[in-house]
C-alpha positions in Angstrom: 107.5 115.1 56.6 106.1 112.0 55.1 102.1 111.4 55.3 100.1 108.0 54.3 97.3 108.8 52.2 96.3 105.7 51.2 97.0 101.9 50.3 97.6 99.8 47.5 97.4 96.0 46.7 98.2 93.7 43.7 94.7 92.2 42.7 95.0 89.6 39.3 93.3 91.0 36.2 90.4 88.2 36.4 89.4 89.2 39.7 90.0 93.3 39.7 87.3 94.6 37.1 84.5 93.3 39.3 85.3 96.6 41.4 84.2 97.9 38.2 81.8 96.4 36.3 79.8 94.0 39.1 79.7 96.9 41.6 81.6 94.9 43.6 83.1 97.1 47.1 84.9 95.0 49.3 88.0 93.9 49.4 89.4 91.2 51.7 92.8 89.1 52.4 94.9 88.3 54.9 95.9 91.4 56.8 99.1 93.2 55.3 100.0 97.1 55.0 97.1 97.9 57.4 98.5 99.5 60.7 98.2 103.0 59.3 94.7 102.9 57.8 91.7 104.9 58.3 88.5 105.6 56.7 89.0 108.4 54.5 92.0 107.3 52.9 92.4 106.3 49.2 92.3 102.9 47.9 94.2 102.4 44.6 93.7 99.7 42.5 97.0 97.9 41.3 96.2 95.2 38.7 98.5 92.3 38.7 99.8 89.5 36.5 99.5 91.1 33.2 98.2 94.7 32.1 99.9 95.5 35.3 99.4 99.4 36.9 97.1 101.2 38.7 93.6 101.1 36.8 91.8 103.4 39.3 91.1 104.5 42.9 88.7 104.2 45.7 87.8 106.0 49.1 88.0 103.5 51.8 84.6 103.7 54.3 85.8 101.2 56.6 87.6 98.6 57.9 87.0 95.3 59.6 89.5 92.8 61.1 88.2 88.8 62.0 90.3 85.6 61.9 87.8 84.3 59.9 87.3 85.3 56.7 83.6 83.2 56.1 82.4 86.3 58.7 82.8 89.0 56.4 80.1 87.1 53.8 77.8 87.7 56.8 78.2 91.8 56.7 78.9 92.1 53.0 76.8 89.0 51.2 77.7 89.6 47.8 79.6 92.8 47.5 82.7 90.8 48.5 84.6 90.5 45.5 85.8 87.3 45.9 83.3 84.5 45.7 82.7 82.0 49.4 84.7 79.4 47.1 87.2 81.6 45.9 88.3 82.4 49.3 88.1 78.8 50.6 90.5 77.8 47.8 92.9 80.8 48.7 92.9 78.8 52.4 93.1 75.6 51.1 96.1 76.7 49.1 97.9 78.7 51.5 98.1 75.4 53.9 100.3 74.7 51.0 102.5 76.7 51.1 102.7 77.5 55.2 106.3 76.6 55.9 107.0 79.2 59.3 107.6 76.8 62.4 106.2 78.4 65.2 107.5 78.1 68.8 104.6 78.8 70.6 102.4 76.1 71.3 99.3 77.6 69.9 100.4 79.4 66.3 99.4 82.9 66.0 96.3 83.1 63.8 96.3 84.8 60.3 93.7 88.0 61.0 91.7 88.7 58.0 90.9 92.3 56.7 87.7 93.4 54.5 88.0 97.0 53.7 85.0 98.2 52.2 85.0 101.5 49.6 83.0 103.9 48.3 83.5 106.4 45.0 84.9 103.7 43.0 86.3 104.7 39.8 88.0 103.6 37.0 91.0 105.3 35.0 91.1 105.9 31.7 94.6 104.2 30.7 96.8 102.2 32.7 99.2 104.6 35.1 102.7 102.8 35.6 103.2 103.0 39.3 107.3 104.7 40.3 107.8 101.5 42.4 107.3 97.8 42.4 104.4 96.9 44.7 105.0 94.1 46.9 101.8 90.7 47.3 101.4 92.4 50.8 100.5 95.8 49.4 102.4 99.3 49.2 101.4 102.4 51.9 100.8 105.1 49.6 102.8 108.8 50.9 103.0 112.3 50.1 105.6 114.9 51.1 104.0 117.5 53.3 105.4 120.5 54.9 
């Protein structure tokens, strides 16, 4: 039997090591990979863009879902590790790129995660991951009997 034990998402190399070195302990996008998540779970760190592989782990405290993103600044201030502007431009350019036509009169609204972890840590070298890991994040599973 298959178990999730965790969750990992492509984060570029310019934004990733402030996990690490600006203490840093929330991460937030557009909700992807999420249905299975708990508290407890591990967090791994994929870096993205170049350098690429897992460059360490975290222990996800917990989870909070809004359709707007701004809200999160109000819980976490500055321990987001995106900055107020970063995430406006991420917006501002995903209007770009919006091309699903929706039916519905009222389009379904993007919801917004911020996971926020604890026990943060870094690897030592770079671990090549078995599988490519997809921009909506990669359920990580072990075997269990």
């Amino acid at each position: 039997m298959i178990q999730i034990t965790g969750v990992t998402y492509p984060i570029p190399k310019q934004y990733i090591e402030r996990f690490f070195t600006d203490r840093k302990n929330v991460f937030i996008k557009p909700a992807t990979t999420f249905k299975y998540l708990k508290s407890g779970m591990s967090f791994v760190f994929y870096q993205s863009r170049e350098d690429t592989g897992y460059i360490g782990e975290a222990r996800i405290n917990n989870i909070l879902y809004d359709e707007d993103p701004h809200n999160f600044f109000k819980i976490y201030n500055d321990r987001i590790f995106l900055t107020f502007q970063e995430v406006n431009d991420y917006i501002e350019h995903k209007k770009k790129w919006k091309f699903r036509v929706r039916k519905a009169k009222n389009p379904k609204k993007t919801i917004w995660m911020a996971i926020e972890l604890e026990q943060i840590r870094k690897y030592s070298a770079i671990q090549k991951p078995p599988q490519f890991i997809p921009v909506g994040g990669k359920y990580l599973t072990e075997e269990v009997s």
